[in-house]
N, C-alpha and C positions, 0 to 999 in steps of 0.2 A: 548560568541561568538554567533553572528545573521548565519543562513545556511538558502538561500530558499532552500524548496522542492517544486519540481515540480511531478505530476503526470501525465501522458500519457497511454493512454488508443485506440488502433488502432478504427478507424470509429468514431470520434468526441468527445461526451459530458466526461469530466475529473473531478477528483476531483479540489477543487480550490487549488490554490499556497498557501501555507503556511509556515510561519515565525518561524523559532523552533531555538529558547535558548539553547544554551546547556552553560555549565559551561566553559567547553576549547576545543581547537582546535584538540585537539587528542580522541576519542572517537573508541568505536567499532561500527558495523554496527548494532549489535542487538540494545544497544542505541538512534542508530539515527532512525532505524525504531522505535523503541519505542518511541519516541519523537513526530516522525513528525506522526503517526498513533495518538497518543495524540491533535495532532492540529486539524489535521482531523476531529476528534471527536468533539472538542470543534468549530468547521466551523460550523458541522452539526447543532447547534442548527440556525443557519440562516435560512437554506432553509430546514426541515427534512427529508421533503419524498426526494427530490431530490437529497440529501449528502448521506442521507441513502442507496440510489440503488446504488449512485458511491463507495460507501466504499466495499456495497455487489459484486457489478462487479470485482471492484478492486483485491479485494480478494479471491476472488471463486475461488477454486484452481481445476484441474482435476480430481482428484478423488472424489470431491463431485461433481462433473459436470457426473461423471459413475455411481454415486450410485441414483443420479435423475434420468438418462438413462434409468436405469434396473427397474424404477417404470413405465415409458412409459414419464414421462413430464419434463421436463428439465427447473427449474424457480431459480430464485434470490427468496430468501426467504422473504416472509411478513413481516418486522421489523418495520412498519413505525409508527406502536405505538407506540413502546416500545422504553425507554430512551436506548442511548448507554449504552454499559459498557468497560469502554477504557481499562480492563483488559482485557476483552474477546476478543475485539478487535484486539490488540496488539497480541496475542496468536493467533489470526487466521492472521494477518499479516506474523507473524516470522515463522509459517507453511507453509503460501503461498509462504513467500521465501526460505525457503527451498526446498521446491518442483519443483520449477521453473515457480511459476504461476505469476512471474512477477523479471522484471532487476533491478539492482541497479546499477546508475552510480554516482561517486563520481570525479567531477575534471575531466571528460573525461573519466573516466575509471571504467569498470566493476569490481562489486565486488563477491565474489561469497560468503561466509563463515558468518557466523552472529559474530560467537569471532574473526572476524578478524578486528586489529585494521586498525582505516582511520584515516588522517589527513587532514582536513577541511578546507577551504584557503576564507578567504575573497571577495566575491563578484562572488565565484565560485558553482553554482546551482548544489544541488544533483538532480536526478532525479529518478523515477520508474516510469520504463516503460510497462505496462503489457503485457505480450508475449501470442499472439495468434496462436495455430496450422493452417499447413497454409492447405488446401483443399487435400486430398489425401496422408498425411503423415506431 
């Protein structure tokens, strides 16, 4: 089974859409973000510096966003050397969804839970959307 993922990122530049295989239609979320972070990665080798910031943005979840805080600078980290590693990766994905530093919508609908099983429908786009605090709370 074919699923696009879509990436959405509020104020413009996104990761690109990508194509993720999975074996069947029934899958859990941890899964599919495993998956489609997997494609992601493998995007990356196109454009690097510029996959690389979207993966970092993407992922950056608040509490590394407070621990740069309390140093005074608040940045996306330098990676544009170094090769991904879709392990490490995928492990700061499934953190970042946990956290709530980004939505998962599957078929229309929010998911919340990583063991929570989905079922995947043909020509129906997953999407994560990255959630940005809004100005004042």
């Amino acid at each position: 089974m074919q699923v696009e993922v879509r990436s959405r990122i509020p104020g413009g530049d996104r990761l690109p859409d990508v194509l993720v295989e999975l074996a069947q239609e029934r899958t859990t979320v941890r899964e599919l973000i495993r998956a489609a972070v997997a494609e992601q990665v493998r995007a990356w080798q196109a454009d690097r510096s510029r996959c690389r910031a979207l993966l970092d943005r993407q992922y950056l979840t608040d509490d590394d966003i407070r621990a740069q805080a309390a140093t005074g600078v608040v940045r996306l980290p330098d990676r544009q050397l170094t090769e991904p590693d879709v392990d490490a990766e995928v492990a700061r994905a499934w953190r970042a969804f946990e956290r709530g530093a980004f939505a998962l919508f599957v078929g229309g609908r929010q998911v919340d839970l990583l063991d929570e099983e989905i079922v995947l429908r043909l020509g129906e786009p997953v999407v994560f959307v990255r959630l940005t605090a809004l100005v004042g709370g």
